[in-house]
N, C-alpha and C positions, 0 to 999 in steps of 0.2 A: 625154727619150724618152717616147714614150707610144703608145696602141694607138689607130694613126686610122681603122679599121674592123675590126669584127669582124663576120663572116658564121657561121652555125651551119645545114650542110647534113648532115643524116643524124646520122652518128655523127663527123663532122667538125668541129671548132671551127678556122676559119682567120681570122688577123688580120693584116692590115698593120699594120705596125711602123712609127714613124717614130723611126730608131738610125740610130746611125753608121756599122754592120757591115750590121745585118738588116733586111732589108724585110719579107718575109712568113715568116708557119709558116701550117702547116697539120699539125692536131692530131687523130687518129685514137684516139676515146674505148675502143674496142673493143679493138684492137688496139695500145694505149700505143707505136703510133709515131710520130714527131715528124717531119717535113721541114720544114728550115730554108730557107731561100732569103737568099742572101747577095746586098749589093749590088755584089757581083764580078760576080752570074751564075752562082755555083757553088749547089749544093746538096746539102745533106747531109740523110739519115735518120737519126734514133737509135731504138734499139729500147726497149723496156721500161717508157717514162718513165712513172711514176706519174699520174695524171690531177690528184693533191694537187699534184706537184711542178710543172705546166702552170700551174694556176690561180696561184701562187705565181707561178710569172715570167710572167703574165698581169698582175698586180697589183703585181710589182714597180716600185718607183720609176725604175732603172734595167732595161731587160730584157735591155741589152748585158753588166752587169754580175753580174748573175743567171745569164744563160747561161753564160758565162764560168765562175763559180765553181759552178752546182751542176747542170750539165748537159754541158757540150762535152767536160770526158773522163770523165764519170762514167759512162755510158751508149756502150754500145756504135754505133758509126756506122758509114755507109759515103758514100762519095760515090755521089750521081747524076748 
């Protein structure tokens, strides 16, 4: 897995993913809210995330495995 673009608009850091699960986030610096985008098509927001805990599954080796363990139910979600 690895990060095959990353764009930084505003207050926003958005990366395409290339994972098994996730294609894109899109990462709200201000606002520590995270939008996932799954390659279902679904999307989810978390609230709160840290900006440490971003860069951490930015640079993780895995970011499906990252997410999974220190993001998907640590952090409050909802579907969009």
């Amino acid at each position: 897995m690895a990060i095959k673009k990353e764009t930084i608009s505003g207050t926003n850091i958005i990366c395409e993913i290339e994972s098994s699960n996730i294609s894109k986030t899109d990462f709200n610096t201000e606002s520590k809210k995270l939008i996932v985008d799954f390659k279902t098509g679904i999307q989810y927001e978390y609230e709160g995330v840290p900006h440490e805990v971003y860069t951490r599954f930015r640079m993780a080796e895995s970011q499906g495995s990252f997410f999974n363990k220190n993001i998907a139910k640590v952090y409050k979600y909802k579907r969009l």
